[in-house]
N, C-alpha and C positions, 0 to 999 in steps of 0.2 A: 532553565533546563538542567546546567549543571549543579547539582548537591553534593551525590555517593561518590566514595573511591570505586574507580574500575582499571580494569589492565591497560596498561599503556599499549597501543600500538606505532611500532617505531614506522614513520612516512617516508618515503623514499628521498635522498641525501637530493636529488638532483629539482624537486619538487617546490613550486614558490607562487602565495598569493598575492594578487593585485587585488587589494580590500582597504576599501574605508568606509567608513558609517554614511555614508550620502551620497547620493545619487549626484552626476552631471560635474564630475571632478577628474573625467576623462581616464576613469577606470576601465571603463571597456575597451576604450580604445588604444590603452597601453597594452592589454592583458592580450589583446589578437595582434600588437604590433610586436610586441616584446617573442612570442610566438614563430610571428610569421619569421622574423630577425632569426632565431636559430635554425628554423628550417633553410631559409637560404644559405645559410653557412654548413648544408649538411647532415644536419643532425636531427634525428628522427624526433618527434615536438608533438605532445596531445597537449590540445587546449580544451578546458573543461569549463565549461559556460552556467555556473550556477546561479542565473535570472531570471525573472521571471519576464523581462524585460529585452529582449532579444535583442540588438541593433543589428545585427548579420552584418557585421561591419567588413566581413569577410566573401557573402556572396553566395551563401550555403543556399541558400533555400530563394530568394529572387532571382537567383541565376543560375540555380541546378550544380554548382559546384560540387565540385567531390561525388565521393564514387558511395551510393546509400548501400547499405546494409540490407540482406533479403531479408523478410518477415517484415513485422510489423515497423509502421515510421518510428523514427527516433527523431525528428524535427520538432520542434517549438515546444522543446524538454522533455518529448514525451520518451526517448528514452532512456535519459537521464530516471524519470521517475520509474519507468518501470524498472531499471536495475535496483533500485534501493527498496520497491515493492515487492519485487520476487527473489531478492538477495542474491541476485547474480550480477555475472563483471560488466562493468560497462560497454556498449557499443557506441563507437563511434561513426561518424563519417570521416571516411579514409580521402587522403590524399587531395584534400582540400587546395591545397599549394602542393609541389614534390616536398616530402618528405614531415607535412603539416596536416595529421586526422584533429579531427574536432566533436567534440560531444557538446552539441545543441541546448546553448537555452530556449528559455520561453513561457509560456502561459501555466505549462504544466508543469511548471517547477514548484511554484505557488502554493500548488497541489501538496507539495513536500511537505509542508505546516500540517496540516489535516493529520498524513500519515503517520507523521514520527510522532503529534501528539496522543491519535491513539494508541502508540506502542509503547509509550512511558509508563504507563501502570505497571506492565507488565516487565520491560528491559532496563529500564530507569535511564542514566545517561550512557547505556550501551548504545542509545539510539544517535548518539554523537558520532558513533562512531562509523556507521551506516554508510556513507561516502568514502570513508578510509578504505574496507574491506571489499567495496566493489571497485575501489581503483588497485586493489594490489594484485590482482592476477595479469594485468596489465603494463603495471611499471617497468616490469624487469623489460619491455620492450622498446624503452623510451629512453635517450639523450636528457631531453627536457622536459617535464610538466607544466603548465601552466594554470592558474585558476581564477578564470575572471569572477569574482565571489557578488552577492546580492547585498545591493545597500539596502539599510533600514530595517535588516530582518535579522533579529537576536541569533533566531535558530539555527538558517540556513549559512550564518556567517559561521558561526561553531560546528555547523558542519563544514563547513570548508577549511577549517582552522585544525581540525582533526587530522585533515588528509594532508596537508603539506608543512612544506618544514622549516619554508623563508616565510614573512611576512614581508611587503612591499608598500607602504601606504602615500598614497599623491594626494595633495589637496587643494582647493584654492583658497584667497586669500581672506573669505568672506566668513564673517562669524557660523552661517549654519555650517561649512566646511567644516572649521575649527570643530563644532559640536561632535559634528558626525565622527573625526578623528577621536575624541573625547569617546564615546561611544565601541566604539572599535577597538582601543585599548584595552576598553572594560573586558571585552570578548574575549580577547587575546590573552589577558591575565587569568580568565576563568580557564579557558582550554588550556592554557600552557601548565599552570596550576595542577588540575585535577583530571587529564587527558591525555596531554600532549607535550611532554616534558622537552622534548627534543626542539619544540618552537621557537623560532629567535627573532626578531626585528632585524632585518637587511637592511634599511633604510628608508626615508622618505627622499619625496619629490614636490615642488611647488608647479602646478600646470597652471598652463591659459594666461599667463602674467605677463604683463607688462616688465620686460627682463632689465627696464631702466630704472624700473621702481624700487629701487634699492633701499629704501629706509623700510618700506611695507613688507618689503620678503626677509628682513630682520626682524621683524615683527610678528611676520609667521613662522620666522626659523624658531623663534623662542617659545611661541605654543608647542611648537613640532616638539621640542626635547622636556618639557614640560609633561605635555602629554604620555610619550613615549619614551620616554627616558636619557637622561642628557648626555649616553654615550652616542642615541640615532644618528648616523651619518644622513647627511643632506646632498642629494647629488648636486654638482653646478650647474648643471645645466635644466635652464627653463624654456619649456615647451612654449610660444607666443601663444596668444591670441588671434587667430585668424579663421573667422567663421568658416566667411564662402569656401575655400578649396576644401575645408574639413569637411565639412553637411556633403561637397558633389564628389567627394572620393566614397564618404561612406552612403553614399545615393547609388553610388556605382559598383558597390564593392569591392574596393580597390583600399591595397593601404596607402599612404601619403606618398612612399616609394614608387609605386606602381602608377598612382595618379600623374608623378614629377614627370616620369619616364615617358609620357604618352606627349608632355608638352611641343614637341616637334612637327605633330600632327595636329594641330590645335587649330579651328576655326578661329580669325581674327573678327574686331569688332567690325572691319567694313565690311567682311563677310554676313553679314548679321544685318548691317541696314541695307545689303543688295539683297538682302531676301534668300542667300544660299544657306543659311547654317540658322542653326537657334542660338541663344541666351548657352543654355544649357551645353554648345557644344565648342566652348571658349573655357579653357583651360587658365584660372589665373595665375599668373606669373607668382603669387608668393605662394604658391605649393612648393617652389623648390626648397626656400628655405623653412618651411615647416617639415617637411620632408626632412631635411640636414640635422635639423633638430631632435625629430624623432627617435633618430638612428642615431645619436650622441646618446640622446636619454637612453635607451633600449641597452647600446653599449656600456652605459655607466651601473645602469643595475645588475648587467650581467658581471661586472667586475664586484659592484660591492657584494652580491650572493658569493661569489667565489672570494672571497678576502674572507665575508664571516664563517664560512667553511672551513679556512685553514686551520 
């Protein structure tokens, strides 16, 4: 997509992608926890969902969260695309959490390919810039940006790479991971290149890992700076591996925090063979420390964005 010189658009300072080239590397679920993390502390937080891939890992639309916008829906991307079809500012869904709006992925993000390639003829890599312009009448209202970006998709990722002005990239420890990272550099070097000048690499993260595997996350530490370059800081802290509590917090829409917090009310397993409770209404015990971990990671990007800032 990227060729011609076009005018820089500067993104706003407070603005940062969760993006790497592959799916199921716990991008989504950093991008709405990293989010939700500011908004409890405060600070007014849009999280911009460019997937076509929804996981609502937040509760927006299977549980009627937040407060929709009159007119037409904006759930399952559709208003995400119509801002960039009708060149107007983005709507959100407000107050998803206090203090946490959210603009909706989903199916009709997809759609975004189709658009922006037939507007190439005509705008050339202006159409890069099509997400930048529909989030700046917006920013100036915003603490924090967030941008959960779409794996596997050239375009939709240099649109996201437009609009903000951290890079963030998590990976796991498996060679397609590595690729997709490989991948995503490429993007970043094109946008930051011939768009988006102001773009910087914040750091990486290693998820899902076995945090005792310590020769294998040396192993991925050295693609990381390979790929991204050998000054990427590497946050310490690694998110485990723990399916069950993840899949019923985001079943439930809850993040790992919220899921820990309910633990006190939790059906026990002999509740469960007397026939009072389900499967489903046992709460397991290592959500707390997946939880712990989250809120360490969240905390530690939030420190390296603000360190590459100074």
């Amino acid at each position: 997509m990227l060729s011609d010189a076009v005018q820089f658009i500067e993104p706003p300072q407070n603005a940062v992608m969760i993006g790497t080239g592959k799916g199921g590397v716990g991008k989504s679920t950093i991008a709405a926890h990293k989010a939700a993390w500011h908004a409890a502390r405060g600070e007014r937080t849009l999280l911009i969902c460019i997937t076509s891939q929804d996981d609502d890992d937040l509760g927006i639309e299977r549980f009627s969260r937040g407060i929709r916008p009159e007119g037409p829906s904006v759930l399952n991307g559709l208003g995400l695309y119509r801002s960039i079809q009708e060149r107007t500012p983005l709507v959100p869904v407000r107050e998803v959490r206090p203090n946490l709006d959210v603009v909706p992925g989903g199916e009709a993000v997809g759609e975004l390919l189709t658009l922006l390639t037939a507007r190439m003829p005509v705008e050339g890599i202006h159409v890069v810039s099509s997400l930048a312009r529909a989030l700046a009448p917006l920013a100036p209202w915003y603490d924090q940006i967030v941008f959960d970006s779409a794996p596997e998709q050239d375009s939709l990722e240099q649109l996201a790479l437009a609009a903000t002005r951290w890079l963030f990239v998590p990976t796991r420890s498996d060679d397609t991971s590595i690729r997709g990272m490989r991948r995503i550099a490429r993007n970043y070097k094109l946008v930051r290149k011939q768009l988006n000048p102001y773009l910087q690499v914040a750091g990486a993260c290693l998820y899902g890992s076995n945090p005792s595997a310590t020769q294998l996350h040396d192993e991925v530490r050295a693609e990381v700076l390979k790929e991204l370059g050998p000054s990427t800081p590497m946050t310490s802290v690694i998110v485990g591996y723990r399916e069950m509590p993840a899949v019923n917090a985001r079943r439930k829409g809850l993040t790992f925090g919220e899921y820990a917090a309910l633990l006190p009310t939790s059906a026990k397993s002999y509740d469960v063979a007397a026939g009072r409770a389900s499967r489903a209404d046992v709460i397991p015990q290592s959500i707390q420390p997946l939880a712990e971990e989250m809120d360490l990671l969240t905390s530690e990007i939030d420190a390296l964005c603000r360190k590459a800032a100074d």
